[in-house]
TITORGU-712223 format. One record per residue (C-alpha): residue number from 1; residue in one letter; x, y, z. Coordinates in steps of 0.02 Angstrom, whole numbers. Last residue first. Layout:
residues N
[NUM A [X Y Z]]
...
//
This chain:
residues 495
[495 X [-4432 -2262 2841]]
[494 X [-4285 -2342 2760]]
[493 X [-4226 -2477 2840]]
[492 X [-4205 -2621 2725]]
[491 X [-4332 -2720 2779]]
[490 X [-4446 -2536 2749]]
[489 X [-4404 -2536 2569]]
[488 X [-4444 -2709 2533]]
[487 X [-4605 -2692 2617]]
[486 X [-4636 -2542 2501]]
[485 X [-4554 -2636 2362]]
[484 X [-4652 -2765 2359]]
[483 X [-4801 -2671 2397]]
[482 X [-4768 -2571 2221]]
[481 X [-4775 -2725 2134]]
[480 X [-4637 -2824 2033]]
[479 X [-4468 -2772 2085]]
[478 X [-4307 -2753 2190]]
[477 X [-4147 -2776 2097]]
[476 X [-3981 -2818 2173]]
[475 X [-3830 -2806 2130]]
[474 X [-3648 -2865 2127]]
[473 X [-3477 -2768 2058]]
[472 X [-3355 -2885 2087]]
[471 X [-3273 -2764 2246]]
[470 X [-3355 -2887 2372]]
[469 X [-3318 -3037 2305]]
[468 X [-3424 -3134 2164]]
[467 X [-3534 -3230 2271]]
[466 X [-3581 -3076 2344]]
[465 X [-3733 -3048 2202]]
[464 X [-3806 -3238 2275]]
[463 X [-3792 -3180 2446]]
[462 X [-3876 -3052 2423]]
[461 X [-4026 -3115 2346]]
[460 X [-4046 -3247 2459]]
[459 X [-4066 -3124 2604]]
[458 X [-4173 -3012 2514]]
[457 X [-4279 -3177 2455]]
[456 X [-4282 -3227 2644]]
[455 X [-4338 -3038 2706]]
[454 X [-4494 -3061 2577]]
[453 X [-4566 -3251 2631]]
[452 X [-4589 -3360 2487]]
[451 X [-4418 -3379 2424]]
[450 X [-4407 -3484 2278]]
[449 X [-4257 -3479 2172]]
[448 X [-4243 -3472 1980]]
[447 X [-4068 -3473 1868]]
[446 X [-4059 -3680 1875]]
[445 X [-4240 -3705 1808]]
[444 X [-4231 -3589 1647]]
[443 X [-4276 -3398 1644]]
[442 X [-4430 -3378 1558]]
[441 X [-4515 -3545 1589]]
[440 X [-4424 -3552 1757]]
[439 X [-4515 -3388 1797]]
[438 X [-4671 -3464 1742]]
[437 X [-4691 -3605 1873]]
[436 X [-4591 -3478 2006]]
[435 X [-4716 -3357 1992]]
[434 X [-4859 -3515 2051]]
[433 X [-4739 -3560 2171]]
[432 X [-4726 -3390 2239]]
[431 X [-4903 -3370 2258]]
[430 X [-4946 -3211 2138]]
[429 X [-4989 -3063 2272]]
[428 X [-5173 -2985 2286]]
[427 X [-5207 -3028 2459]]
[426 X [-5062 -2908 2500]]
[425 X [-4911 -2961 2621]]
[424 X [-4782 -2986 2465]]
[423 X [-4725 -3139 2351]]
[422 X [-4553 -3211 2315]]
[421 X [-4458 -3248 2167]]
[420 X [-4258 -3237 2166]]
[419 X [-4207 -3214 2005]]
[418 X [-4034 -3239 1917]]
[417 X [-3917 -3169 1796]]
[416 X [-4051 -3042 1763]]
[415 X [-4023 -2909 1633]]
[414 X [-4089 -3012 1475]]
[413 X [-4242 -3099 1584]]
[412 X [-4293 -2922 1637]]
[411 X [-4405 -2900 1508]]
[410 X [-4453 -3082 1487]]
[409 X [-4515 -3068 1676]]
[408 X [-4620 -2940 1639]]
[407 X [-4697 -3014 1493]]
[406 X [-4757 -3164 1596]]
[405 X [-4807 -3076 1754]]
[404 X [-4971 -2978 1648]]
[403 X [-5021 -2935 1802]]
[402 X [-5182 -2991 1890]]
[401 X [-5083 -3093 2014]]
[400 X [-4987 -2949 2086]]
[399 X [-4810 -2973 2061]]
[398 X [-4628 -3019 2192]]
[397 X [-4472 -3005 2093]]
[396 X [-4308 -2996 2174]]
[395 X [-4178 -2999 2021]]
[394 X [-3996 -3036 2032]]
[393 X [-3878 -2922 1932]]
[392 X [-3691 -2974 1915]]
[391 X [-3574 -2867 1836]]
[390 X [-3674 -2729 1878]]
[389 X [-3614 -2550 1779]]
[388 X [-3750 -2454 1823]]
[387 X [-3852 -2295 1768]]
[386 X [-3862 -2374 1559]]
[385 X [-3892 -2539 1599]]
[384 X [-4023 -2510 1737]]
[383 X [-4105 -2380 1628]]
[382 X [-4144 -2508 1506]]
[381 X [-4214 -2656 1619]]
[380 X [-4301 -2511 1712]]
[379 X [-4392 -2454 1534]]
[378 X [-4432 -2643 1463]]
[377 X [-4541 -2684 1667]]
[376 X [-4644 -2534 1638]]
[375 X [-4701 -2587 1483]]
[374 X [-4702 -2751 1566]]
[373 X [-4814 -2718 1688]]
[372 X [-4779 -2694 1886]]
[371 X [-4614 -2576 1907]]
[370 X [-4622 -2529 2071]]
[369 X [-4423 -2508 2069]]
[368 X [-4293 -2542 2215]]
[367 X [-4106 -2550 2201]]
[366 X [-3988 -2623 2299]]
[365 X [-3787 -2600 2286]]
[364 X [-3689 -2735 2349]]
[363 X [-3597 -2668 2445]]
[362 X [-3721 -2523 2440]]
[361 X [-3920 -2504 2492]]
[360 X [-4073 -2408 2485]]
[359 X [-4048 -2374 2277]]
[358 X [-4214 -2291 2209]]
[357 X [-4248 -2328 2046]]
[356 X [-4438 -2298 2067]]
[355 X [-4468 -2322 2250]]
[354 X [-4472 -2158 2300]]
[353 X [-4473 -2010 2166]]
[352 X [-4353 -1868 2233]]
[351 X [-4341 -1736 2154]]
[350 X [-4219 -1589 2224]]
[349 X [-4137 -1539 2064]]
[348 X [-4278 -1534 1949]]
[347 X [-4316 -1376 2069]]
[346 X [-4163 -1297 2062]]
[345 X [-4139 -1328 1882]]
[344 X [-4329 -1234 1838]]
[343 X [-4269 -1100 1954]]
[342 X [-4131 -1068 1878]]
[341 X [-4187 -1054 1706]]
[340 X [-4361 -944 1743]]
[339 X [-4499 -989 1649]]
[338 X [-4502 -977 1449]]
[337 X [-4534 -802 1364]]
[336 X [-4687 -797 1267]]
[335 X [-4841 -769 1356]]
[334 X [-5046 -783 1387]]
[333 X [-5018 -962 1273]]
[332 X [-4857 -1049 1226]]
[331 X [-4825 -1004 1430]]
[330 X [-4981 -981 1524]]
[329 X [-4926 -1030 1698]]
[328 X [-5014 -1199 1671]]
[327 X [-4959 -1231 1508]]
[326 X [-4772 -1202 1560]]
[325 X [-4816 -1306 1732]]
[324 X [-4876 -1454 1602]]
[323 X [-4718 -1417 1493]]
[322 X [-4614 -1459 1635]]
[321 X [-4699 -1605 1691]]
[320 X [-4688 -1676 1511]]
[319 X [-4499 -1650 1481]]
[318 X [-4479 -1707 1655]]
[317 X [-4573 -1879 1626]]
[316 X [-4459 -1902 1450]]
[315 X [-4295 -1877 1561]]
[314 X [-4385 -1993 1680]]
[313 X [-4408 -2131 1556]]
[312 X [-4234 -2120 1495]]
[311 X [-4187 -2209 1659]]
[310 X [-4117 -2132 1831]]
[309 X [-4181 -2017 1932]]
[308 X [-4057 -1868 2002]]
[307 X [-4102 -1737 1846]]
[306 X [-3980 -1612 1831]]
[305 X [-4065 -1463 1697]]
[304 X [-3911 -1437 1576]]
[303 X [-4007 -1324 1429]]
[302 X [-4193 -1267 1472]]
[301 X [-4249 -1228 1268]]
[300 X [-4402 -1105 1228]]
[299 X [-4580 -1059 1288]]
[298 X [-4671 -1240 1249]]
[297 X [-4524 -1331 1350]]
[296 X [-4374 -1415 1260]]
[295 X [-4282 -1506 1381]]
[294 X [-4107 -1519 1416]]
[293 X [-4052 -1656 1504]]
[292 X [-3911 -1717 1638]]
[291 X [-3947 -1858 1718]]
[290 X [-3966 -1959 1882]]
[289 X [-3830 -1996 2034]]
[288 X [-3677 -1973 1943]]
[287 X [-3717 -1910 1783]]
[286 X [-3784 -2015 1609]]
[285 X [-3808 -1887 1470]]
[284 X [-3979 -1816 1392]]
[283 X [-4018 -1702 1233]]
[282 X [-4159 -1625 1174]]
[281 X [-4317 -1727 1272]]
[280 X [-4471 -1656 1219]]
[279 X [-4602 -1515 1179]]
[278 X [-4705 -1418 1034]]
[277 X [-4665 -1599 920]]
[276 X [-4593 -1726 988]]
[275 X [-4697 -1731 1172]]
[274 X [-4878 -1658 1106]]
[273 X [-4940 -1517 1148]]
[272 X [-5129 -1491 1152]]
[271 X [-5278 -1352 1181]]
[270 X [-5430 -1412 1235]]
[269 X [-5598 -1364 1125]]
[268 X [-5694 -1502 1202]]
[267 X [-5733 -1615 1049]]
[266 X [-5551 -1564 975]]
[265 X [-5467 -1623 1130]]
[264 X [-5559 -1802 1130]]
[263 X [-5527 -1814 948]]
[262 X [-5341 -1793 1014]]
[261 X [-5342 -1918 1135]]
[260 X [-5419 -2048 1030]]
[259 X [-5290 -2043 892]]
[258 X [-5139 -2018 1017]]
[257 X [-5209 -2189 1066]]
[256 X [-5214 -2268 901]]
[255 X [-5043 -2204 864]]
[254 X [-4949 -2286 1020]]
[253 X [-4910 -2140 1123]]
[252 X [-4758 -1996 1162]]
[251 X [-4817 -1876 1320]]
[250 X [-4969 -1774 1294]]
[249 X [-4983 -1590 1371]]
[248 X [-5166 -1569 1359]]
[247 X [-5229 -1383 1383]]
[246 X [-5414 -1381 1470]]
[245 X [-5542 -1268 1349]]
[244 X [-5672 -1411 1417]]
[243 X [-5614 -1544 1502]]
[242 X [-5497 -1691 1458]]
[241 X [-5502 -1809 1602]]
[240 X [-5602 -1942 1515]]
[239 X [-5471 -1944 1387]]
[238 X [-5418 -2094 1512]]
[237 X [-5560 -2206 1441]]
[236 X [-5542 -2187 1265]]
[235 X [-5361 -2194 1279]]
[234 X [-5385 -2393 1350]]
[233 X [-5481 -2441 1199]]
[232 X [-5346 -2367 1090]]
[231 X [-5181 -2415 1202]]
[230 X [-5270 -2601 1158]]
[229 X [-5370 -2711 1275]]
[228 X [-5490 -2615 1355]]
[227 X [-5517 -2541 1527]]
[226 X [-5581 -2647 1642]]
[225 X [-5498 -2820 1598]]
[224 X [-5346 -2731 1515]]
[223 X [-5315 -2663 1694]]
[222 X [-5117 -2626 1602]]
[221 X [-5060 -2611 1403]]
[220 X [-5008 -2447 1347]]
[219 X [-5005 -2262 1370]]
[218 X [-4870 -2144 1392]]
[217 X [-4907 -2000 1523]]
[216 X [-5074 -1883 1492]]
[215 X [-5074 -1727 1581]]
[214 X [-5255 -1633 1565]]
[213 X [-5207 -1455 1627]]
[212 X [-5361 -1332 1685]]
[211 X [-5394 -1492 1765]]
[210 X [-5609 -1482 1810]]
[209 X [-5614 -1573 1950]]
[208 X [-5755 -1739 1994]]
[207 X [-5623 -1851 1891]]
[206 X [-5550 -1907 2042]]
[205 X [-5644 -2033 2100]]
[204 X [-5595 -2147 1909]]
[203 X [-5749 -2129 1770]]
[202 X [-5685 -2062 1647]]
[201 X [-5504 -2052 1687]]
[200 X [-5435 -2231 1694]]
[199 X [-5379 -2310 1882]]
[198 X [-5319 -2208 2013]]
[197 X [-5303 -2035 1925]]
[196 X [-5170 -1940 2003]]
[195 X [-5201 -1751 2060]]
[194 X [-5090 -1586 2088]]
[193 X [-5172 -1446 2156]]
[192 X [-5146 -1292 2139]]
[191 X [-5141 -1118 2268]]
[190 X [-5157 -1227 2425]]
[189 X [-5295 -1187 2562]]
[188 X [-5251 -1279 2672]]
[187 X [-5417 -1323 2721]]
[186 X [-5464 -1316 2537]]
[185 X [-5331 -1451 2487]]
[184 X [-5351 -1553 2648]]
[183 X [-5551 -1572 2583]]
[182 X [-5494 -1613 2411]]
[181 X [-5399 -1748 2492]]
[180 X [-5487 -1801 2607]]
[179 X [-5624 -1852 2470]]
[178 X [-5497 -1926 2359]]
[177 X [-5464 -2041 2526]]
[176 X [-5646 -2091 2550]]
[175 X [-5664 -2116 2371]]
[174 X [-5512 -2246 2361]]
[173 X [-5579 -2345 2515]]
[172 X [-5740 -2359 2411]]
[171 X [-5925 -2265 2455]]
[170 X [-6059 -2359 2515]]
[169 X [-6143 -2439 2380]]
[168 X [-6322 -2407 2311]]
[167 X [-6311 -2220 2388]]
[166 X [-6413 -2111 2520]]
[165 X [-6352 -2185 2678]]
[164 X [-6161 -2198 2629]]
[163 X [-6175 -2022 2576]]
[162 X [-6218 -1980 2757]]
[161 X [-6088 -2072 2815]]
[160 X [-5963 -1994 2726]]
[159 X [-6039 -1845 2785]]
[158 X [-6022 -1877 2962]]
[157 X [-5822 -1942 2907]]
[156 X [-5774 -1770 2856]]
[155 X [-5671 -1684 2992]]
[154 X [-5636 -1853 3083]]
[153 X [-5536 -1896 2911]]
[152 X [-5461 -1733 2894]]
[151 X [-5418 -1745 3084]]
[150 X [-5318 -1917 3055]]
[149 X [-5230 -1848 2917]]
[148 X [-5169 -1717 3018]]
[147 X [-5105 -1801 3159]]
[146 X [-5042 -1941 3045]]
[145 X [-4945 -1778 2969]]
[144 X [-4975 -1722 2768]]
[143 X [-4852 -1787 2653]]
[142 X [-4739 -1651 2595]]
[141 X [-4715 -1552 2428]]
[140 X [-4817 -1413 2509]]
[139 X [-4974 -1512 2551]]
[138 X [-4960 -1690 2517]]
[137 X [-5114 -1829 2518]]
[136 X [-5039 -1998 2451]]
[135 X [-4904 -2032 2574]]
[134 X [-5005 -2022 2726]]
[133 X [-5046 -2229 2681]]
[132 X [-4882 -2281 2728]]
[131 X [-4740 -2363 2640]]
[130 X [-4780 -2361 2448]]
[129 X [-4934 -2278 2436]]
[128 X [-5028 -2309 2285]]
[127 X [-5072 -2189 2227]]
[126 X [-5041 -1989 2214]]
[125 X [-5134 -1800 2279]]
[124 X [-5021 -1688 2275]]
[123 X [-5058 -1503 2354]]
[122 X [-4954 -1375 2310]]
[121 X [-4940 -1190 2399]]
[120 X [-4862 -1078 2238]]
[119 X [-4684 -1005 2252]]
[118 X [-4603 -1036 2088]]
[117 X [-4518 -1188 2169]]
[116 X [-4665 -1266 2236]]
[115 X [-4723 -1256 2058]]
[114 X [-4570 -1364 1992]]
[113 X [-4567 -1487 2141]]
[112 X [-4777 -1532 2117]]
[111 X [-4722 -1550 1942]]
[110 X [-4601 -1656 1976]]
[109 X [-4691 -1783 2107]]
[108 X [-4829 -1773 1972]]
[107 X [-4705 -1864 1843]]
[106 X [-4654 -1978 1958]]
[105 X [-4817 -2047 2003]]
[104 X [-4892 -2027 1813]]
[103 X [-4753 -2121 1752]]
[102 X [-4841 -2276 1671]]
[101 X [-5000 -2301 1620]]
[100 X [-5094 -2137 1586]]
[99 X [-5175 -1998 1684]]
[98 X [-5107 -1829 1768]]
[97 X [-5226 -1703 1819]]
[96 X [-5174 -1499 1859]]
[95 X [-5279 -1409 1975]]
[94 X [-5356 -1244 2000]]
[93 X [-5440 -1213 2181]]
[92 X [-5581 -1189 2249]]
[91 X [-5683 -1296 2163]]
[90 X [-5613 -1459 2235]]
[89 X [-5713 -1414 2396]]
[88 X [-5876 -1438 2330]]
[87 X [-5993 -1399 2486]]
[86 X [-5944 -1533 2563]]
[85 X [-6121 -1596 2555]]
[84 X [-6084 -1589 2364]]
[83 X [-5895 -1665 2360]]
[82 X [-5988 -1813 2440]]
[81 X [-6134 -1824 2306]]
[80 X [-5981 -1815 2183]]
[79 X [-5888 -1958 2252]]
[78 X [-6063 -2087 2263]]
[77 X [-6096 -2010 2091]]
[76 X [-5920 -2040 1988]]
[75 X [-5960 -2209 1917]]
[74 X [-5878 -2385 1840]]
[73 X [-5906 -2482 2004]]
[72 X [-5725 -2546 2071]]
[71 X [-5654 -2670 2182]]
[70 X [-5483 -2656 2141]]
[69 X [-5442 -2513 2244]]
[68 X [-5529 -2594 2396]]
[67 X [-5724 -2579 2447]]
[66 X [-5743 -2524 2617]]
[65 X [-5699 -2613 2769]]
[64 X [-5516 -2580 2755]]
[63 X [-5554 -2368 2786]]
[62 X [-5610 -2424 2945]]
[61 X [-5451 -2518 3005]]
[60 X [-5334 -2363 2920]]
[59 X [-5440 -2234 3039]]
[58 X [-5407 -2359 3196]]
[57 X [-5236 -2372 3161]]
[56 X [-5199 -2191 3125]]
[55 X [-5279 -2166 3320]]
[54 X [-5176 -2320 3378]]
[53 X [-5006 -2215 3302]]
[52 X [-5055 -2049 3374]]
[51 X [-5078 -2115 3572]]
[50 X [-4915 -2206 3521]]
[49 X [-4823 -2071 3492]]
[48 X [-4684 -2102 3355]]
[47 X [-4799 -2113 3186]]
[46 X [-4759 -2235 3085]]
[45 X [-4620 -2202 2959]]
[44 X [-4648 -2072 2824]]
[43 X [-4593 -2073 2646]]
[42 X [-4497 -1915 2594]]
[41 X [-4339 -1990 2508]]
[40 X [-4219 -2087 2610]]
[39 X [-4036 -2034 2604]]
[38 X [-3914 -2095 2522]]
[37 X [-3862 -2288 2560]]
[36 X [-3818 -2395 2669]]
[35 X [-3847 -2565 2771]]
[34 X [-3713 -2705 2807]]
[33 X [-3793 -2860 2839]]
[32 X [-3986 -2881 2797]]
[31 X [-4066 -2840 2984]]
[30 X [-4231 -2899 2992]]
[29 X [-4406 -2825 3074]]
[28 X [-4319 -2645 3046]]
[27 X [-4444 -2560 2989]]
[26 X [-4635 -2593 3027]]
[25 X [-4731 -2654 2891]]
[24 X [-4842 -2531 2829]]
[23 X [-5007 -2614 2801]]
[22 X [-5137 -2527 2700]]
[21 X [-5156 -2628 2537]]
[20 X [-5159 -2779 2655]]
[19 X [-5329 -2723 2691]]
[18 X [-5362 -2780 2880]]
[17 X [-5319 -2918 2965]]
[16 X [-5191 -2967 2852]]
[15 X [-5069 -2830 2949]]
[14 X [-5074 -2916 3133]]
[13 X [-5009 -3088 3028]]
[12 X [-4889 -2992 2941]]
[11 X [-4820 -2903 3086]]
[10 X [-4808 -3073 3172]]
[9 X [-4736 -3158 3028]]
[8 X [-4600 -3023 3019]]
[7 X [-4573 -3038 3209]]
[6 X [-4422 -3152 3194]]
[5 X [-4375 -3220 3381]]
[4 X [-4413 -3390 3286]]
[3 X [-4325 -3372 3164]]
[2 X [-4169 -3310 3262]]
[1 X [-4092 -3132 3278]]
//
């Protein structure tokens, strides 16, 4: 294919037109040489009839004219005078919430795997998307159809207006979307529901349920501009979600935020376990394709649970999802005896968390993870090392410009022999130059290359981990922003 015959710039154009937060990039806009891989997790493509795929179009084009999910108004009315003409829909049925920094994607993925697999209807409700915007409402471990999606948003978009009418602001892209959510939920109806915070606790759309479990994932430095500027300040915030008689299953924190949380718990009465103490990580070895752990739940020890995601971080993310489904089945609590053994390694089994050290590609191998601050940023640079054995790693790095893009870069400054910057579709993304300034700060002037445009920096990329010959053990590491990697994803052909 030629430049010019290159559609990429047309797709991208067509995309900018609306929130660039939305666009799915069509896949297979560039072919990168030989393409492989296992198979793709559960993100969907666009949908295949046409008649469908204008009708998603249209609902994505209205849901850009409201505010996006960093335009933000620190309250929960507009969302709560919607769940009321809805006639509260996230009452009827329990739920488990998931806040914190890092994690709280994969983490829900597993939980929403681990009930599934005791038999309960699940709906998940994550963000951001990473390929198409269906992604982040799924009922029974799936993502719900366009079709579906569409007639959710159909279903409630009279009262949407009507809140519109009543309120200061109309009410955010992000609020629309909790607000299908909880409405899919009770359609369904599912038996628990699984819910992401977007931003904080407090005051973040979603906060409008009561969690019966409050799941806090490790906290630390990221929004520092609206949410504080230590794990303290930013704890205060995300105990938000901490209701009254709730259970908290808290992962490992910095002291001042463990601090905060548990004041929070003892205010409300909530029950917590704490990852190191009544749960945890007991052992964990390296296995083809993930890890092998055993986990220490609240009801007793799960020896030799397979895990197929890569990094210490997700052996400490299953510790935490499994003691959140423990809590919420009343284990530690109503009863003794831990959960079933089997069905705890069947589920773990069949995770899949998309885009967080997922490989799309071999010869050279090419990995993909949404990593975006540099907490993030220090636990892919270490499960990297310890899942492969690259003898050459070259970085793709494309960053929102309200990251902290320094500090990432200096954690993957050790494992990169070089990096390739480039900058995604979204409105938000660092101009590559501007990346590049600091990236050569970090990594030196002759180990940086500028690639503005995505499917050149992939291109680049790979050629620079081939340089070594095809059995020299190359690779390739896709990073920086979740819509980097979405895009990324989808120029590789998957989805």
């Amino acid at each position: 294919m030629s430049e010019s015959d290159d559609p990429f710039d047309e797709i991208i154009a067509a995309e900018t037109e609306r929130d660039p937060d939305l666009a799915v990039i069509e896949a297979g806009s560039r072919t990168l040489r030989t393409q492989g891989g296992p198979p793709s997790a559960d993100v969907p493509a666009r949908p295949e009839d046409p008649e469908v795929d204008k009708a998603l179009r249209e609902v994505e084009a209205e849901l850009a004219t409201r505010w996006g999910e960093t335009k933000l108004e620190p309250s929960v009315s507009r969302i709560a005078a919607l769940m009321d003409v809805l006639g509260e829909p996230q009452r009827s049925y329990p739920s488990i919430h998931i806040t914190g920094t890092n994690g709280k994607t994969s983490t829900a993925r597993m939980i929403e795997a681990l009930l599934g697999a005791f038999e309960l209807r699940t709906g998940r409700y994550t963000s951001p998307h990473v390929q198409s915007i269906t992604e982040r409402i799924s009922l029974d471990g799936a993502p719900i159809s366009a079709e579906r999606f569409i007639e959710t948003y159909q279903d409630i978009k009279p009262y949407i207006e009507m809140v519109d009418g009543q309120q200061e602001y109309r009410l955010s892209f992000f609020e629309v979307l909790t607000g299908m959510a909880y409405a899919a939920f009770a359609d369904a109806p599912v038996d628990v529901a699984v819910v992401e915070v977007g931003m904080g606790g407090s005051w973040d759309a979603t906060n409008v349920i009561d969690g019966d479990v409050a799941v806090v994932t490790p906290i630390d430095l990221d929004h520092t501009d609206r949410l504080g500027g230590t794990p303290g300040e930013i704890a205060t915030e995300k105990a938000g979600i901490v209701k009254q008689d709730a259970t908290v299953i808290m992962a490992q924190q910095p002291v001042d935020a463990a601090q905060v949380l548990l004041k929070k718990a003892v205010e409300v009465d909530a029950t917590v376990a704490r990852e190191g103490l009544e749960f945890g990580v007991v052992s964990r070895q390296v296995a083809v394709g993930g890890q092998l752990v055993t986990l220490r739940g609240l009801g007793g020890e799960y020896p030799e649970v397979y895990l197929p995601l890569h990094g210490a971080h997700q052996a400490h993310n299953a510790a935490v999802a499994l003691a959140a489904v423990e809590a919420f089945f009343g284990v530690g609590a109503a009863r003794a005896e831990p959960l079933d053994i089997d069905t705890i390694r069947k589920a773990f089994a069949a995770v899949a968390s998309p885009g967080r050290m997922e490989v799309v590609r071999r010869s050279p191998t090419v990995v993909l993870d949404a990593a975006h601050n540099p907490a993030g940023a220090r636990a892919v640079a270490e499960a990297v090392g310890e899942a492969f054995d690259f003898s050459r790693l070259i970085g793709v790095v494309g960053a929102s410009g309200d990251k902290n893009v320094r500090e990432l870069l200096e954690a993957f400054e050790p494992i990169f022999a070089e990096v390739v910057v480039t900058q995604n579709s979204s409105h938000r993304a660092m101009d590559a130059d501007e990346l590049a300034a600091i990236a050569v700060e970090v990594f030196g002037d002759e180990r940086v290359q500028v690639e503005p445009r995505l499917p050149d920096a992939l291109e680049a990329a790979i050629t620079l981990a081939e340089e070594e010959g095809e059995f020299a053990g190359g690779g390739v590491l896709v990073t920086g922003s979740v819509i980097t990697v979405g895009e990324a994803r989808l120029l590789l052909g998957k989805g």
